[in-house]
Backbone as CSV, one residue per row, in Angstrom:
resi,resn,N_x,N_y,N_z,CA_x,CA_y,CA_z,C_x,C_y,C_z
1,UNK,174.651,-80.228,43.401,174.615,-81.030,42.187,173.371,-81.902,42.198
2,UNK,172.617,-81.773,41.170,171.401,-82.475,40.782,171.914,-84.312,40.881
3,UNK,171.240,-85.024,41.392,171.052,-86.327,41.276,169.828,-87.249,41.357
4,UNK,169.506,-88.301,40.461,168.143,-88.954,40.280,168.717,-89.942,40.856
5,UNK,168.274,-90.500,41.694,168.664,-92.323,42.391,166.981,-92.571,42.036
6,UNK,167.281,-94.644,41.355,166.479,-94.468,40.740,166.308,-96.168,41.988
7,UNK,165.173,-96.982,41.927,164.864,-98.133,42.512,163.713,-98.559,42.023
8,UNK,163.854,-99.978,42.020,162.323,-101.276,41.635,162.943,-102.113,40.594
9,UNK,164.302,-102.278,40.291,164.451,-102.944,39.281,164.546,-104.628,39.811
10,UNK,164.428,-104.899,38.743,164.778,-107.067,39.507,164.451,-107.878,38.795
11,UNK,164.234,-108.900,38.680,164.152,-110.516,38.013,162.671,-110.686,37.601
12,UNK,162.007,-110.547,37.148,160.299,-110.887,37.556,159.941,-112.196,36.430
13,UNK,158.925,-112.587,36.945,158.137,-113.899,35.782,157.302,-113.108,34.733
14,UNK,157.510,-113.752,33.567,156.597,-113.075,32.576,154.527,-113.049,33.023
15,UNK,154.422,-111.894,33.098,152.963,-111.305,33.647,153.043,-110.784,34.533
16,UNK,154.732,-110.619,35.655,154.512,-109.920,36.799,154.452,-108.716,36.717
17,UNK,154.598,-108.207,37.849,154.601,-106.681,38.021,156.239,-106.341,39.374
18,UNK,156.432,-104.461,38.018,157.177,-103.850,39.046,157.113,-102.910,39.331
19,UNK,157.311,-101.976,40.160,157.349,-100.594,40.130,158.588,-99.347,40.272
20,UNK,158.786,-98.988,39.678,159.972,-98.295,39.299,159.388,-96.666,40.122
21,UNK,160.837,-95.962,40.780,160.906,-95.003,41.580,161.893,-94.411,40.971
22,UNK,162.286,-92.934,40.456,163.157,-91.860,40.746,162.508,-90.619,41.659
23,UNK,163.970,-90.459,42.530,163.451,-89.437,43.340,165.224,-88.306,42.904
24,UNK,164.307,-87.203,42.951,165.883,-86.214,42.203,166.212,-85.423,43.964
25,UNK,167.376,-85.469,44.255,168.245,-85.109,45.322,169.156,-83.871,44.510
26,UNK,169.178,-82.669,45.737,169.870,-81.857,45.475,168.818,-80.640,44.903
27,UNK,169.589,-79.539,44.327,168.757,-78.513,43.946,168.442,-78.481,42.665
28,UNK,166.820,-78.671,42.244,166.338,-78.716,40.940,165.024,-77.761,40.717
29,UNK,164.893,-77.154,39.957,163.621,-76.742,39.850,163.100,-76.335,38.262
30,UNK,162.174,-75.858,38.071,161.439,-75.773,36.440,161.749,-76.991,35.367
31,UNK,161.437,-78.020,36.407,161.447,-79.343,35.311,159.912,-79.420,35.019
32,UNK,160.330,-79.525,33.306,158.922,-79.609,32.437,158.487,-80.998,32.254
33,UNK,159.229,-81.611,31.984,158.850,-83.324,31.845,159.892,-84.439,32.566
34,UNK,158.976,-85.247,33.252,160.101,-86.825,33.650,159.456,-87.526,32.895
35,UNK,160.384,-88.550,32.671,159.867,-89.996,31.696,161.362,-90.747,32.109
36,UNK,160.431,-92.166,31.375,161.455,-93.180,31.275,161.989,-93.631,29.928
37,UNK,162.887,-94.130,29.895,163.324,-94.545,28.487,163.834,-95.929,29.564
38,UNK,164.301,-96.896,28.238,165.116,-97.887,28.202,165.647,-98.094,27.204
39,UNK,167.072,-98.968,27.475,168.038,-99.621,26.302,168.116,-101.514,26.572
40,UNK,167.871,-101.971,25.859,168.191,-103.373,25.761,169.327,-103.311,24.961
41,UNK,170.805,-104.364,25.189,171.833,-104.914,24.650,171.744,-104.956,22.944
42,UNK,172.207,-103.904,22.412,172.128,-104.112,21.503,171.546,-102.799,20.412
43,UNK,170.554,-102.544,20.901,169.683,-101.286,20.641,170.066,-100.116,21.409
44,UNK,169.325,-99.045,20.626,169.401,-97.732,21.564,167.946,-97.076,22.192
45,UNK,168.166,-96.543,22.670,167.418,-96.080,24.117,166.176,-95.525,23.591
46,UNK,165.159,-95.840,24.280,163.760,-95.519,23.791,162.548,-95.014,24.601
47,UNK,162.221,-94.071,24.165,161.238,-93.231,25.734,160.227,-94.331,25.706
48,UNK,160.204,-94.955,26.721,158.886,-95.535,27.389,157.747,-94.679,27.860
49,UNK,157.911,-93.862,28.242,156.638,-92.890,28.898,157.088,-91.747,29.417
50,UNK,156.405,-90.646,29.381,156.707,-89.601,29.404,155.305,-88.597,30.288
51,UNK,155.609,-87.526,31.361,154.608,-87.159,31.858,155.028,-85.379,32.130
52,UNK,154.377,-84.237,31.543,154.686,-83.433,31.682,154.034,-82.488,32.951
53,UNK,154.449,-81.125,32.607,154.239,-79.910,33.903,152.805,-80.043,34.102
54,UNK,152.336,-80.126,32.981,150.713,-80.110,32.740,150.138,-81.493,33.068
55,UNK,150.803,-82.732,32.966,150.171,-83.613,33.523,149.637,-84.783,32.383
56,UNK,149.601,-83.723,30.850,150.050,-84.835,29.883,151.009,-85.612,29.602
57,UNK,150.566,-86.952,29.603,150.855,-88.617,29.600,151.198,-88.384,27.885
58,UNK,152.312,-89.733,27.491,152.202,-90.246,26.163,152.990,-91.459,26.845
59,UNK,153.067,-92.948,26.457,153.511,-94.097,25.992,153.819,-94.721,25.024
60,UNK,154.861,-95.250,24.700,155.235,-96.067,24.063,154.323,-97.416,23.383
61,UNK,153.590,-97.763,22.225,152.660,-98.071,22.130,152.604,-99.293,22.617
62,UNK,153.942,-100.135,22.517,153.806,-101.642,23.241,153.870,-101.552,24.602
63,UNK,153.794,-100.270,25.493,153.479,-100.636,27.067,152.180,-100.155,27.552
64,UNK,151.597,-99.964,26.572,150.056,-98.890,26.762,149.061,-99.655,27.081
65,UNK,148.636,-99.349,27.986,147.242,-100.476,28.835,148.169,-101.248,29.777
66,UNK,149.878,-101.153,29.904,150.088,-102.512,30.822,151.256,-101.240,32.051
67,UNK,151.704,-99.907,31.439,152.327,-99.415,32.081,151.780,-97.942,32.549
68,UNK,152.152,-97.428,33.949,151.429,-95.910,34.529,152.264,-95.463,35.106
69,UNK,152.807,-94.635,34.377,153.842,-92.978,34.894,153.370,-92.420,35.792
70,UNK,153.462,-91.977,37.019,152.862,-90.753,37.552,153.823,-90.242,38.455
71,UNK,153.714,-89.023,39.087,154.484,-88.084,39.727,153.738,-87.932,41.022
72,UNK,154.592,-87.534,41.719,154.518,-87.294,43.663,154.821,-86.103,44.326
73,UNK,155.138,-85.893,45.330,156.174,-84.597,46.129,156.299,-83.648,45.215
74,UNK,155.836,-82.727,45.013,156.229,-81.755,43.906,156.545,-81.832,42.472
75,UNK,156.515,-82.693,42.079,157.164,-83.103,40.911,158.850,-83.233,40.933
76,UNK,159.272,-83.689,41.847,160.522,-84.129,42.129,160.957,-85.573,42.640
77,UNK,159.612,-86.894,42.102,159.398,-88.061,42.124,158.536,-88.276,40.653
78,UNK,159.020,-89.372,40.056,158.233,-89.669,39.098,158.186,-91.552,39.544
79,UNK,157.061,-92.404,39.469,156.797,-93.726,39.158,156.824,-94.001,37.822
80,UNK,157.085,-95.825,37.897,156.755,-96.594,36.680,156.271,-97.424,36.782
81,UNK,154.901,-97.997,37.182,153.777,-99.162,37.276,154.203,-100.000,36.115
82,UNK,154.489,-101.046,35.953,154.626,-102.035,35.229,154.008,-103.193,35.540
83,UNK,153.145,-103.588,34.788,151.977,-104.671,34.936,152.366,-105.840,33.478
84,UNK,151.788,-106.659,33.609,151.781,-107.883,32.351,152.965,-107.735,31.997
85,UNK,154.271,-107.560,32.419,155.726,-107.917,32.057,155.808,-108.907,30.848
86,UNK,156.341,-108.723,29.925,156.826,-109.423,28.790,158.178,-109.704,28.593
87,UNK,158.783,-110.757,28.495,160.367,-110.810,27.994,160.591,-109.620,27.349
88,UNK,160.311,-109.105,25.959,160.493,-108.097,25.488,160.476,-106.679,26.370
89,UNK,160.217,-106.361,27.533,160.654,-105.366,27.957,161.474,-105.386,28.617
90,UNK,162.662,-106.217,28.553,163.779,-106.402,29.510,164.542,-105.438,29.095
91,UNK,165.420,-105.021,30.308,166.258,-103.905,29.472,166.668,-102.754,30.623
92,UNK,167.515,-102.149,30.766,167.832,-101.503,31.695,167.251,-99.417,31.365
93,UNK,166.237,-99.456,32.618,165.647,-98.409,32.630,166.182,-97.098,33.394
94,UNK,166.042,-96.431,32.585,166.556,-94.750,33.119,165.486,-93.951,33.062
95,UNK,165.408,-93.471,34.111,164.737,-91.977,34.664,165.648,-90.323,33.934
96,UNK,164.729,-89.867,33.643,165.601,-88.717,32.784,163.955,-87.562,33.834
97,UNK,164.528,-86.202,33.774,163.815,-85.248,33.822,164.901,-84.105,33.285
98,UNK,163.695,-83.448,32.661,163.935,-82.587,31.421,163.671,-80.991,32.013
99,UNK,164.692,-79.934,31.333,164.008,-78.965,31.573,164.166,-77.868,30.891
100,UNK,163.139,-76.896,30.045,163.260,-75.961,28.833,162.926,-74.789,29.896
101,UNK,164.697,-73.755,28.839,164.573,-72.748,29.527,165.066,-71.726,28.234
102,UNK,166.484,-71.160,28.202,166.977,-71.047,27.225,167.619,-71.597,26.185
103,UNK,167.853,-72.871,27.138,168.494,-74.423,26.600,167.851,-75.113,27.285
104,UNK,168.326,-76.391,26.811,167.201,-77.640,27.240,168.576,-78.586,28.091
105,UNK,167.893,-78.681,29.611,169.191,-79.815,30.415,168.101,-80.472,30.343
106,UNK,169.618,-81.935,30.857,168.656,-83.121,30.710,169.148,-83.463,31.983
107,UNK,168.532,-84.643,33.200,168.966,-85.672,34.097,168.843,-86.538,33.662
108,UNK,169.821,-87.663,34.250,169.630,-88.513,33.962,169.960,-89.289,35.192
109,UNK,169.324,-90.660,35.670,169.550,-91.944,36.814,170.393,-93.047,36.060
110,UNK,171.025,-93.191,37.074,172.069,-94.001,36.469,171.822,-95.363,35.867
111,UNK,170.293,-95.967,35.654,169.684,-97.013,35.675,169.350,-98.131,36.555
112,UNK,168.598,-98.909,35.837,168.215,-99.775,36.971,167.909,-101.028,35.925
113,UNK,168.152,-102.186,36.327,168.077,-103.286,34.963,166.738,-103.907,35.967
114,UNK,165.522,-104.333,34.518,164.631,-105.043,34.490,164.867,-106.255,33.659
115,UNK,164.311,-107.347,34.626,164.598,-108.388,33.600,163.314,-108.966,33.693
116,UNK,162.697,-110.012,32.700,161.710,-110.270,32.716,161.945,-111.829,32.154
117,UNK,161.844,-112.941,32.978,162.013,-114.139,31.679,161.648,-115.620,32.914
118,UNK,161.167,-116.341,32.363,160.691,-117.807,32.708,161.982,-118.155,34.030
């Protein structure tokens, strides 16, 4: 059974920095894209960044210049560099990796809450 355990979440001061880790356990293979999304209380869930097979990047336009996706070990680790933290990105983050075949599965990490505030 596929599993993402995800780590880096925590308390930070507005301008800090965090770095966010999923690593996928178990047997996975022909994943086309990992990314992150988040949900804040209230709202629904929103891809933060996204990094595919090929290595094309897209972001979310309010984390662009302050956040960096990248992948490790095979593509069976994805990061989340988070720099200049804003209250507004508080919110509990999930690791998802995606994969198109005849149907499309999804993973998902069970989250990890970022908080960001004075």
């Amino acid at each position: 059974q596929v599993q993402l355990v995800e780590s880096g979440g925590g308390l930070v001061q507005p301008g800090g920095s965090l770095r966010l880790s999923c690593v996928a356990s178990g047997s996975i293979f022909g994943i086309n894209a990992m990314g992150w999304y988040r949900q804040a209380p209230g709202k629904q869930r929103e891809l933060v960044a996204v990094i595919n097979s090929s290595g094309s990047i897209n972001y979310e336009d309010s984390v662009k210049g302050r956040f960096t996706i990248s992948r490790e070990n095979g593509k069976n680790t994805v990061h989340l560099q988070m720099n200049s933290l804003k209250p507004e990105d508080t919110a509990v983050y999930y690791c998802n990796f995606r994969r198109f075949s005849w149907r499309v599965d999804d993973y998902w990490g069970q989250g990890t809450q970022v908080t960001v505030s004075s």
